[in-house]
N, CA, C and O atoms as a Maestro MAE file, in Angstrom:
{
 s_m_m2io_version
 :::
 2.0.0
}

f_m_ct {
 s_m_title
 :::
 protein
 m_atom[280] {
  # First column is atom index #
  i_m_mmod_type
  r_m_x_coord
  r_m_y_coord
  r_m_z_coord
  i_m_residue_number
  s_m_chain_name
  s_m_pdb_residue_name
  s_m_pdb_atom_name
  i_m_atomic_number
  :::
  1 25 -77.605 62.739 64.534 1 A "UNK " " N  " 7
  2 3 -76.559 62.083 63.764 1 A "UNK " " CA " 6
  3 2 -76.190 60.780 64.469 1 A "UNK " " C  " 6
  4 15 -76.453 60.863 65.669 1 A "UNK " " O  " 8
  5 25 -75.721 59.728 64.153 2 A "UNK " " N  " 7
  6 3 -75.925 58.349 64.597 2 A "UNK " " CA " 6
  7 2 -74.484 58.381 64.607 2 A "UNK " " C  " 6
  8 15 -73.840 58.691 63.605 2 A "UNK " " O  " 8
  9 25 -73.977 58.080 65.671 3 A "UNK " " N  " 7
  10 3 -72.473 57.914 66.038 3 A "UNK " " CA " 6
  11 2 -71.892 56.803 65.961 3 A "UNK " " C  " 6
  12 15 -72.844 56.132 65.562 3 A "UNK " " O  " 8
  13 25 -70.822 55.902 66.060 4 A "UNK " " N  " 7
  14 3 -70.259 54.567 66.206 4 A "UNK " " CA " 6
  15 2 -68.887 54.633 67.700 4 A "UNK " " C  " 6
  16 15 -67.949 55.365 68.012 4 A "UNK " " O  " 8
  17 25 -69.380 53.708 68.093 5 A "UNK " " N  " 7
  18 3 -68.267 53.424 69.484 5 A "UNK " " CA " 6
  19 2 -66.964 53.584 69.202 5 A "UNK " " C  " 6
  20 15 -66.672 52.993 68.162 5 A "UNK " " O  " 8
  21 25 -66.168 54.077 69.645 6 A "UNK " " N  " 7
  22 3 -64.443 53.970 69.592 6 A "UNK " " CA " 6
  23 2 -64.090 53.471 70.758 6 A "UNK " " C  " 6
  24 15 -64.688 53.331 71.824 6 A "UNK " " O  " 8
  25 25 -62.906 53.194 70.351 7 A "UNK " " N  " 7
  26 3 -62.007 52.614 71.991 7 A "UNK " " CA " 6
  27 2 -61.254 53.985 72.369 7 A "UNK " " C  " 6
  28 15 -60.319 54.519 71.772 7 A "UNK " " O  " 8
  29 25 -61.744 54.288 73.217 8 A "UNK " " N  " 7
  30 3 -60.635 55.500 74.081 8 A "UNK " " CA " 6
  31 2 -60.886 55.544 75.421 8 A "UNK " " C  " 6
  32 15 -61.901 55.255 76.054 8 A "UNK " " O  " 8
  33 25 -59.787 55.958 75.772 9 A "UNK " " N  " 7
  34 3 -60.634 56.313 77.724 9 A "UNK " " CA " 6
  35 2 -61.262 57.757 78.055 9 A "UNK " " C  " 6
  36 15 -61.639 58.110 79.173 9 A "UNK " " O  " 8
  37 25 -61.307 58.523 76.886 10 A "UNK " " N  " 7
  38 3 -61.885 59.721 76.752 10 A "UNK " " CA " 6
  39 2 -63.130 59.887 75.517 10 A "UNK " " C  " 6
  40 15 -64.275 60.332 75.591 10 A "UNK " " O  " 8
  41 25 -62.762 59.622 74.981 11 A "UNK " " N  " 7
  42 3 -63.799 59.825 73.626 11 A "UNK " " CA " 6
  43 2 -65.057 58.090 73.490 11 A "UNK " " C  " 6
  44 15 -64.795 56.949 73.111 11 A "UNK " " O  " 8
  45 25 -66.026 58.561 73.875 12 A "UNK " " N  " 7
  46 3 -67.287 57.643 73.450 12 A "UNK " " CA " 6
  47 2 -67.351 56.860 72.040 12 A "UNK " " C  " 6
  48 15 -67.099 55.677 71.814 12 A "UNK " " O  " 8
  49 25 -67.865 58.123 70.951 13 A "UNK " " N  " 7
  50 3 -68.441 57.578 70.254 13 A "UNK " " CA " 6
  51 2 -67.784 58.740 69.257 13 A "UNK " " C  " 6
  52 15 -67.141 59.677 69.730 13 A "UNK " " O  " 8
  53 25 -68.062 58.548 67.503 14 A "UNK " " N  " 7
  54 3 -67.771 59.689 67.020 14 A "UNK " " CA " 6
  55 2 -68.738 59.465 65.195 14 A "UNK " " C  " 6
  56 15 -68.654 58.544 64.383 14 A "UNK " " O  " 8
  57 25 -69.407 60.508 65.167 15 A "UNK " " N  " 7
  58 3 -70.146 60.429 63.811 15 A "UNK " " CA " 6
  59 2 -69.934 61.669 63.200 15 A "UNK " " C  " 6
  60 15 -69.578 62.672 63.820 15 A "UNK " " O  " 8
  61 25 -70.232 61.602 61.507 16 A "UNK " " N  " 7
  62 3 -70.121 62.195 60.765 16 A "UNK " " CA " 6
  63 2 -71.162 62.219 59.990 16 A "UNK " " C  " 6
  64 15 -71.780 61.184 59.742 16 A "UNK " " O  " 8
  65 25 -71.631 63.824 59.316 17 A "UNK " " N  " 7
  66 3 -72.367 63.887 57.887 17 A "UNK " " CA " 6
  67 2 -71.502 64.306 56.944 17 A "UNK " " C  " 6
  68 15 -70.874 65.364 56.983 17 A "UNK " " O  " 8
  69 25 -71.461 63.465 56.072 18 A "UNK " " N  " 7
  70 3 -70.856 63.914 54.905 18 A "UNK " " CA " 6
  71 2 -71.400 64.905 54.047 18 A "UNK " " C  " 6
  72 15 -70.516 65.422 53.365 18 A "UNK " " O  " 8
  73 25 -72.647 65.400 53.815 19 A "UNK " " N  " 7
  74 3 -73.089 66.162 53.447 19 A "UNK " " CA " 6
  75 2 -72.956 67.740 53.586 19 A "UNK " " C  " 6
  76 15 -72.686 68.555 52.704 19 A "UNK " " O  " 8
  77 25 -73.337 68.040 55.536 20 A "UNK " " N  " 7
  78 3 -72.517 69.083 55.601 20 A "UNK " " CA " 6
  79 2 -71.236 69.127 56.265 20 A "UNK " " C  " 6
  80 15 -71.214 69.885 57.235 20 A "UNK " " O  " 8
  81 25 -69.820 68.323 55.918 21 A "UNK " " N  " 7
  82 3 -68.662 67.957 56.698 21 A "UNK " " CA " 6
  83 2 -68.532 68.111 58.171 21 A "UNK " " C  " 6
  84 15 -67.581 68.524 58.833 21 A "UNK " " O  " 8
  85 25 -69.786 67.655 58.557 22 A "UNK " " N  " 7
  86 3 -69.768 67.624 60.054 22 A "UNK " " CA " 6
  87 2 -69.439 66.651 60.981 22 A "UNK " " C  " 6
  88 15 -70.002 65.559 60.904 22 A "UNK " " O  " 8
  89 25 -68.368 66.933 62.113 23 A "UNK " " N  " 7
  90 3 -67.808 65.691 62.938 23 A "UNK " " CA " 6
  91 2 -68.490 65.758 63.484 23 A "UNK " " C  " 6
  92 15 -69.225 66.729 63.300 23 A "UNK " " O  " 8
  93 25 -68.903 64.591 64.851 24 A "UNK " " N  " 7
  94 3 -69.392 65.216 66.099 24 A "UNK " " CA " 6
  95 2 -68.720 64.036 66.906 24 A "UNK " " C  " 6
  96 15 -68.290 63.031 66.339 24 A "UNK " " O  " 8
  97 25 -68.670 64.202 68.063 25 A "UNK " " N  " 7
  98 3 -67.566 63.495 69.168 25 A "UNK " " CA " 6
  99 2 -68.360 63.562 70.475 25 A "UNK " " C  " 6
  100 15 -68.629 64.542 71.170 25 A "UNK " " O  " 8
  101 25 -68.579 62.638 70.587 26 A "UNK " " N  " 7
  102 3 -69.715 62.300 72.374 26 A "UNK " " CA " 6
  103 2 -68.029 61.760 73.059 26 A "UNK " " C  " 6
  104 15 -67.317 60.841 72.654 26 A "UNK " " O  " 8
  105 25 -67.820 62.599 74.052 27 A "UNK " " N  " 7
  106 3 -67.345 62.015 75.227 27 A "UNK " " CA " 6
  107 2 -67.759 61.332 76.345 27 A "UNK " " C  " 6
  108 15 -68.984 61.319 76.467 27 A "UNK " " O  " 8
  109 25 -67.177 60.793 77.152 28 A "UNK " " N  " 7
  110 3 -67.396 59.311 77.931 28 A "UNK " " CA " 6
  111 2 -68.009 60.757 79.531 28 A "UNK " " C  " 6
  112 15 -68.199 60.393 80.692 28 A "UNK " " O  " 8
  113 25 -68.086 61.476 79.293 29 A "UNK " " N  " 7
  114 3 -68.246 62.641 80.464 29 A "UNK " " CA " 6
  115 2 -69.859 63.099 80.093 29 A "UNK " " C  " 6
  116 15 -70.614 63.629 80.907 29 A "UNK " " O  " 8
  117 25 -70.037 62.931 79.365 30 A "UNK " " N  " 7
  118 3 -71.550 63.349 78.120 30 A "UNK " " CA " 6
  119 2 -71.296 64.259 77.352 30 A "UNK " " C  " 6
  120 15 -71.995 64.230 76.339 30 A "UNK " " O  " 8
  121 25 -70.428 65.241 77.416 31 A "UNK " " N  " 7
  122 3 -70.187 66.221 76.629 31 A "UNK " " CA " 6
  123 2 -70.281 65.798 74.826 31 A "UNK " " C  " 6
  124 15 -69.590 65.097 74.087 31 A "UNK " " O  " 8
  125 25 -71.146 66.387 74.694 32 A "UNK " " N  " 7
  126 3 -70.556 66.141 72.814 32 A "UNK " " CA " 6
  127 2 -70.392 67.520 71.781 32 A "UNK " " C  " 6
  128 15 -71.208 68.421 71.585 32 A "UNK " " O  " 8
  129 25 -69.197 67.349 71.278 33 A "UNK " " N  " 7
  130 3 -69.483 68.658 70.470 33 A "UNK " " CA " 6
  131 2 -69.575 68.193 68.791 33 A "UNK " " C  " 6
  132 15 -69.752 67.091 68.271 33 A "UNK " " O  " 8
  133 25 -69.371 69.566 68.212 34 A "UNK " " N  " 7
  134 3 -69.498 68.722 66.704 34 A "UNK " " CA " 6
  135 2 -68.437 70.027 66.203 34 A "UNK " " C  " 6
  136 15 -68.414 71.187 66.613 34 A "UNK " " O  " 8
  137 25 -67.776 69.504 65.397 35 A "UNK " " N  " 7
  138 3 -66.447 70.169 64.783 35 A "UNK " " CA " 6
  139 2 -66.866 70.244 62.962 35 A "UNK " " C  " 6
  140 15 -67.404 69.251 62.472 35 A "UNK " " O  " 8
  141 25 -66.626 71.238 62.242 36 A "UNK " " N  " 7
  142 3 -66.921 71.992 61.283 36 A "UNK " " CA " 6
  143 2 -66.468 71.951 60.030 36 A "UNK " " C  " 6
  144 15 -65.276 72.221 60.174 36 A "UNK " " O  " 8
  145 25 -66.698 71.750 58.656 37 A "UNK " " N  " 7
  146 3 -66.243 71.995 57.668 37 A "UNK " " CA " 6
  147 2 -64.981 70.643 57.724 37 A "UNK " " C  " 6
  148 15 -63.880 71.172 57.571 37 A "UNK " " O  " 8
  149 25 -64.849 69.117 57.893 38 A "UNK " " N  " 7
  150 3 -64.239 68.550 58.131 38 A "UNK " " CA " 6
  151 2 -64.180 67.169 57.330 38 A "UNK " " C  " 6
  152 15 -64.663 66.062 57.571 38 A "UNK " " O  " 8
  153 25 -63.238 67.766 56.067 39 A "UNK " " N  " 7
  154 3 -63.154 66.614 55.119 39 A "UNK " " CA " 6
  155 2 -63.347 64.858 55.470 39 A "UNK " " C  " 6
  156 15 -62.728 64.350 56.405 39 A "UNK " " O  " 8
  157 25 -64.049 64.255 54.808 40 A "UNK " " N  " 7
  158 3 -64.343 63.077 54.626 40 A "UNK " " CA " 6
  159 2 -63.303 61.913 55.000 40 A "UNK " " C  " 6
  160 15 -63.316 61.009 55.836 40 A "UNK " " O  " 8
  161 25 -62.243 62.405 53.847 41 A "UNK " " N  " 7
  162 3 -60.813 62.124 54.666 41 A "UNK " " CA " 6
  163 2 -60.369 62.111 56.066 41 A "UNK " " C  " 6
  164 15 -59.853 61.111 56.564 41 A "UNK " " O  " 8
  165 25 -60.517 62.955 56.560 42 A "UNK " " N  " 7
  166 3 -59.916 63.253 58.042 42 A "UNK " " CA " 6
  167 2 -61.199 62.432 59.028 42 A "UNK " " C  " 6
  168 15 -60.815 61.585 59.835 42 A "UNK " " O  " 8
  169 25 -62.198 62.631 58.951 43 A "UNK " " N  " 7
  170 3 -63.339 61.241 59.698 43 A "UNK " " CA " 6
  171 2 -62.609 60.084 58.835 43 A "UNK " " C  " 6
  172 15 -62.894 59.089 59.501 43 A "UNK " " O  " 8
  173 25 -62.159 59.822 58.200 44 A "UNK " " N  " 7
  174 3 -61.677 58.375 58.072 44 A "UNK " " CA " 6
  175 2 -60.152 58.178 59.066 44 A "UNK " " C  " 6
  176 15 -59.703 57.331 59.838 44 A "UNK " " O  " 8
  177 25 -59.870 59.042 58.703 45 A "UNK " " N  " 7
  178 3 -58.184 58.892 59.867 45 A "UNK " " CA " 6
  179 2 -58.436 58.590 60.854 45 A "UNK " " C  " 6
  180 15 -58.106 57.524 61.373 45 A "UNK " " O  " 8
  181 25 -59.435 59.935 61.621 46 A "UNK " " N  " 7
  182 3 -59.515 60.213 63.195 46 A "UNK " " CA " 6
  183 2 -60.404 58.639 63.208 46 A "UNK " " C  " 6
  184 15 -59.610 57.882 63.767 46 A "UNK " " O  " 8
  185 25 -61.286 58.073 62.959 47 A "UNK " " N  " 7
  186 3 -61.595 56.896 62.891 47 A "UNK " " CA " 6
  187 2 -60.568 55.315 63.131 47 A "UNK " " C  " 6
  188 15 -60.730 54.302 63.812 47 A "UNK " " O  " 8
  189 25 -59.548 55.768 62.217 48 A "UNK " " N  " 7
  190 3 -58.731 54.535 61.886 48 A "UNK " " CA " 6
  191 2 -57.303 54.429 62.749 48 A "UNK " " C  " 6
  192 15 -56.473 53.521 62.724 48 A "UNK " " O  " 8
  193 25 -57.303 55.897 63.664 49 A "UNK " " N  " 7
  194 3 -55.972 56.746 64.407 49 A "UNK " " CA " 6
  195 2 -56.242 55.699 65.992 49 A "UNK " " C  " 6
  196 15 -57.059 55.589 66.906 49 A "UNK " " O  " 8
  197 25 -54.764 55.019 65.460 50 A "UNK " " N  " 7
  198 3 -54.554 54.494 67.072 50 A "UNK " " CA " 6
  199 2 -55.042 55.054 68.095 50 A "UNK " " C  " 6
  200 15 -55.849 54.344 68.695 50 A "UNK " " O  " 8
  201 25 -54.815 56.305 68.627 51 A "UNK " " N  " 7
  202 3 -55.158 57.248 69.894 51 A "UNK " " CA " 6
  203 2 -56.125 58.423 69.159 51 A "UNK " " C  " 6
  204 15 -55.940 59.543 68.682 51 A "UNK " " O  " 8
  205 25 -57.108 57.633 69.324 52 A "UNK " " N  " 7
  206 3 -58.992 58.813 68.632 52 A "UNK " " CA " 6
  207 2 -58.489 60.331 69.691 52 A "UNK " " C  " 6
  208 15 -58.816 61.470 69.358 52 A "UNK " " O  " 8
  209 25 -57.672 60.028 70.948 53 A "UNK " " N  " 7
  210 3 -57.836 61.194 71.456 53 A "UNK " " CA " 6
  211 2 -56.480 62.140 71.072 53 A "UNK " " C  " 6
  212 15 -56.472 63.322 71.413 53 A "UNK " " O  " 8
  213 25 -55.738 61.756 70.598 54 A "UNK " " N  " 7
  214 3 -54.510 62.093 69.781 54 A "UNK " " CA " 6
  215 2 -54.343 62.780 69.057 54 A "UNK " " C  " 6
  216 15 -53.829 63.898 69.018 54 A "UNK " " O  " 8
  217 25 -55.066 61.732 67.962 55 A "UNK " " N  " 7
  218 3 -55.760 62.328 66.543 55 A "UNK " " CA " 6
  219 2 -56.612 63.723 67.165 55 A "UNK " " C  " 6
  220 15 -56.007 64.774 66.951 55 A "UNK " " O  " 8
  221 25 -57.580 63.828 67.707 56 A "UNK " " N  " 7
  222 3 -58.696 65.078 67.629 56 A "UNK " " CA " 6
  223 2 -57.430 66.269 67.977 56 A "UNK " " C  " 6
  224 15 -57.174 67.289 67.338 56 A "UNK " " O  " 8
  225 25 -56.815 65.779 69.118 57 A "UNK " " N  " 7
  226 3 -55.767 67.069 70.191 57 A "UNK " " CA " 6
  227 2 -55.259 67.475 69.002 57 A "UNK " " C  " 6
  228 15 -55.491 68.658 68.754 57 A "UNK " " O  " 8
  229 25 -54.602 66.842 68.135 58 A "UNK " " N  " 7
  230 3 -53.194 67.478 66.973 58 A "UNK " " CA " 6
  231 2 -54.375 67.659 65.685 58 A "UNK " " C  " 6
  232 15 -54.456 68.747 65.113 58 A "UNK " " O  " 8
  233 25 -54.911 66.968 65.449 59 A "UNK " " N  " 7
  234 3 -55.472 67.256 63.820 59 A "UNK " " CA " 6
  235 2 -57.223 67.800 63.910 59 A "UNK " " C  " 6
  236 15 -57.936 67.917 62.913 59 A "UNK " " O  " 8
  237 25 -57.523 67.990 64.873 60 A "UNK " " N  " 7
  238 3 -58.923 68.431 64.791 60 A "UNK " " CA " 6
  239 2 -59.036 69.808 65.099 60 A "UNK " " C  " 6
  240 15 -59.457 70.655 64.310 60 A "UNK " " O  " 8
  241 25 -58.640 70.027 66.302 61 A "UNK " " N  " 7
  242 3 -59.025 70.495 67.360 61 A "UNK " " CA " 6
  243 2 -58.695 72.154 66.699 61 A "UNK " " C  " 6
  244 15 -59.363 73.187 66.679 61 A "UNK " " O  " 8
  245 25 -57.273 71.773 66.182 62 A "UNK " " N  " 7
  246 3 -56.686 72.893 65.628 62 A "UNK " " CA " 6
  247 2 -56.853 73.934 64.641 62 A "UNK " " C  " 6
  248 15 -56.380 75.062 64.498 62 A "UNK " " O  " 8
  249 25 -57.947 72.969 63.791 63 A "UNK " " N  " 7
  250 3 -58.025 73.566 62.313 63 A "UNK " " CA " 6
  251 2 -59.657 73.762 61.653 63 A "UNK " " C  " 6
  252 15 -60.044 74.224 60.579 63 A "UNK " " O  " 8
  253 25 -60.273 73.269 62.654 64 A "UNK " " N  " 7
  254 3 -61.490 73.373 62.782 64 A "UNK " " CA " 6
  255 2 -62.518 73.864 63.758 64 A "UNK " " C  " 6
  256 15 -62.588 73.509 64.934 64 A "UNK " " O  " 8
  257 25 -63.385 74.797 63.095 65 A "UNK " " N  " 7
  258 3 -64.193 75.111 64.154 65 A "UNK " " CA " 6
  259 2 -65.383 74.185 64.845 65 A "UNK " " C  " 6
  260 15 -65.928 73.188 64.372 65 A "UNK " " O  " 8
  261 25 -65.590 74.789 66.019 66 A "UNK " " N  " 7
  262 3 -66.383 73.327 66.666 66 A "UNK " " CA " 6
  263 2 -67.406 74.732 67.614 66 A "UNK " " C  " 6
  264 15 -67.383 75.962 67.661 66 A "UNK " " O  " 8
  265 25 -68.415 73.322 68.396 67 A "UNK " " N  " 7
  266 3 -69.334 73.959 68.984 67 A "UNK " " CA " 6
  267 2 -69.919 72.529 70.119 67 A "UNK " " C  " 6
  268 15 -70.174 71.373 69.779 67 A "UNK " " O  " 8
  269 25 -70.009 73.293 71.819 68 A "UNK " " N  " 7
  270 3 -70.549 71.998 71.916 68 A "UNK " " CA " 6
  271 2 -72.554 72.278 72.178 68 A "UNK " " C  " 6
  272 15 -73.321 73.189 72.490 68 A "UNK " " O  " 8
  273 25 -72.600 70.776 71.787 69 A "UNK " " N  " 7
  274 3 -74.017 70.381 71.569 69 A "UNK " " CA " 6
  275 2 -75.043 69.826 72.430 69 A "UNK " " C  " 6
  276 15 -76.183 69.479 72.121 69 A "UNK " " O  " 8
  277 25 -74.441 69.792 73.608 70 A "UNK " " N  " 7
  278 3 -75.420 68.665 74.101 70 A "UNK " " CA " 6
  279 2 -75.919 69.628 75.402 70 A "UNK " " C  " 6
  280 15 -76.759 69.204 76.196 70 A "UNK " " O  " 8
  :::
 }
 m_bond[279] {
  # First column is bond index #
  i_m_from
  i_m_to
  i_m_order
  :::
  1 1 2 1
  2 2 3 1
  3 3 4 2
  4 3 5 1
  5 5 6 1
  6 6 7 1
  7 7 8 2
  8 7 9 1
  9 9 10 1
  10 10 11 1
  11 11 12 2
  12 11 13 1
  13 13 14 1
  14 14 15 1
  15 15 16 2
  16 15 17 1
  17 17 18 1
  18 18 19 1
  19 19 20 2
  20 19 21 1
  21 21 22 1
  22 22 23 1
  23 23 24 2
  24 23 25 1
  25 25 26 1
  26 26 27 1
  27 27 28 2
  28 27 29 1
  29 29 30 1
  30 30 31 1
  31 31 32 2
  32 31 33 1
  33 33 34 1
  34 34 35 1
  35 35 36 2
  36 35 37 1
  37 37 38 1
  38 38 39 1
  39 39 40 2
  40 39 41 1
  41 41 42 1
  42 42 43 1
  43 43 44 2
  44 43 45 1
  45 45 46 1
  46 46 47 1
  47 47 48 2
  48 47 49 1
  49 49 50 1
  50 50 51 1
  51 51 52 2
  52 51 53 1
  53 53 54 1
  54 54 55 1
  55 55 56 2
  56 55 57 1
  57 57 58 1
  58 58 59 1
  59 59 60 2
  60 59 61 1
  61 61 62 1
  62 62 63 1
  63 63 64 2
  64 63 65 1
  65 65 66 1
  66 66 67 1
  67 67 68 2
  68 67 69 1
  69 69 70 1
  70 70 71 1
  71 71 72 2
  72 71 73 1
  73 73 74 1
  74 74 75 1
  75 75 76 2
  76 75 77 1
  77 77 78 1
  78 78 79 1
  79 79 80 2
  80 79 81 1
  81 81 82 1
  82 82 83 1
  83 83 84 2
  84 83 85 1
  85 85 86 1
  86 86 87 1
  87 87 88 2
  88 87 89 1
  89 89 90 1
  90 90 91 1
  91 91 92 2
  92 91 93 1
  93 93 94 1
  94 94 95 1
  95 95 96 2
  96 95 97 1
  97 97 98 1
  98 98 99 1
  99 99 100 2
  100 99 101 1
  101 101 102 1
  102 102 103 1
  103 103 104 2
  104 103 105 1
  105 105 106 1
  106 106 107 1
  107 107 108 2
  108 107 109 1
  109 109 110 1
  110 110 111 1
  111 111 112 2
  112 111 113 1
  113 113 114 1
  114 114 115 1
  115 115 116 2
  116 115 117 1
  117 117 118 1
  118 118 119 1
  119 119 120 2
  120 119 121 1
  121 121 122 1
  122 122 123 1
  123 123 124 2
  124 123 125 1
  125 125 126 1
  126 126 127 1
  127 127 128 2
  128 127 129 1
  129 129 130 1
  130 130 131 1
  131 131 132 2
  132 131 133 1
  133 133 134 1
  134 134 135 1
  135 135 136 2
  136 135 137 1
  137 137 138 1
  138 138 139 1
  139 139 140 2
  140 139 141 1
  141 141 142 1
  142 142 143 1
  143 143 144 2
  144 143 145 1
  145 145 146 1
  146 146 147 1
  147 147 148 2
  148 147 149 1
  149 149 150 1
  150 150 151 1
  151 151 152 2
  152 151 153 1
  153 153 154 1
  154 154 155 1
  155 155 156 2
  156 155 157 1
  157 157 158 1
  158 158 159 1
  159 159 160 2
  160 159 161 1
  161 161 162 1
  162 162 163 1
  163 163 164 2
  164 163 165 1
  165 165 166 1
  166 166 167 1
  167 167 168 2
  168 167 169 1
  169 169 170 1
  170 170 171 1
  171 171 172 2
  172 171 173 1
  173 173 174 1
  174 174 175 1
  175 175 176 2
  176 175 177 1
  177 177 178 1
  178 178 179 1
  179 179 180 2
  180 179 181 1
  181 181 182 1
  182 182 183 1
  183 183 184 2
  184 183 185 1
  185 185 186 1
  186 186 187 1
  187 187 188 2
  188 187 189 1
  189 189 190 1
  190 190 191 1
  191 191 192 2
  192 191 193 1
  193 193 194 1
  194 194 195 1
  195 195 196 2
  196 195 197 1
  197 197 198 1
  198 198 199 1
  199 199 200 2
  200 199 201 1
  201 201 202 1
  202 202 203 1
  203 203 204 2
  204 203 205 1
  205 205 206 1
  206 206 207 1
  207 207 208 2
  208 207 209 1
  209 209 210 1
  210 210 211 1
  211 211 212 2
  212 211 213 1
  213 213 214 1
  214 214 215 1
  215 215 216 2
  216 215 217 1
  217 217 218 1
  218 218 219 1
  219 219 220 2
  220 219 221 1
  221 221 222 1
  222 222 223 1
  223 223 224 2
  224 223 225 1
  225 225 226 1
  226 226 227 1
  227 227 228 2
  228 227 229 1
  229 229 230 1
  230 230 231 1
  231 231 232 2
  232 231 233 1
  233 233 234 1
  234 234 235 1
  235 235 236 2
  236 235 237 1
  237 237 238 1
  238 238 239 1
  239 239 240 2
  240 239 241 1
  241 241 242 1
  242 242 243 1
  243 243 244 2
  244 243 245 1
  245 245 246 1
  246 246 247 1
  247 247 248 2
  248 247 249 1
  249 249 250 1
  250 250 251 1
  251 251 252 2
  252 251 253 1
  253 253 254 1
  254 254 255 1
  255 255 256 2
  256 255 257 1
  257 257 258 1
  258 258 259 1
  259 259 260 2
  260 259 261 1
  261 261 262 1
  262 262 263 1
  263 263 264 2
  264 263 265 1
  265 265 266 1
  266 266 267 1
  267 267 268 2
  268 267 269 1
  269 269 270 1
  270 270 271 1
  271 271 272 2
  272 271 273 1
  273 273 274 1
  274 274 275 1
  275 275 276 2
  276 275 277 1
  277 277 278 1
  278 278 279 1
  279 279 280 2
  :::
 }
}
């Protein structure tokens, strides 16, 4: 999945398939996981969210299942 850069001091990069609502989140540590069933909508927020690491802690992290990948 082809990711795009964010500004954070934690979070790298972050891509999405819209197809199967899949996030995925490369951290600046290498870690990347990919988070589950995750409306189209919400990759546009966590995208557009002042603090990318904010956004994931309160609106991701919580309500979605994830797995890491790398």
């Amino acid at each position: 999945m082809r990711r795009v850069p964010v500004e954070s001091s934690v979070i790298r990069d972050v891509g999405y398939d819209p197809a199967r609502r899949v996030c995925e989140v490369g951290f600046h540590s290498g870690v990347v996981y990919q988070y589950f069933l995750v409306p189209a909508r919400v990759h546009r927020e966590f995208l557009a969210a002042e603090s990318h690491g904010r956004y994931l802690n309160l609106e991701i992290k919580p309500r979605f299942g994830f797995r890491r990948v790398d």
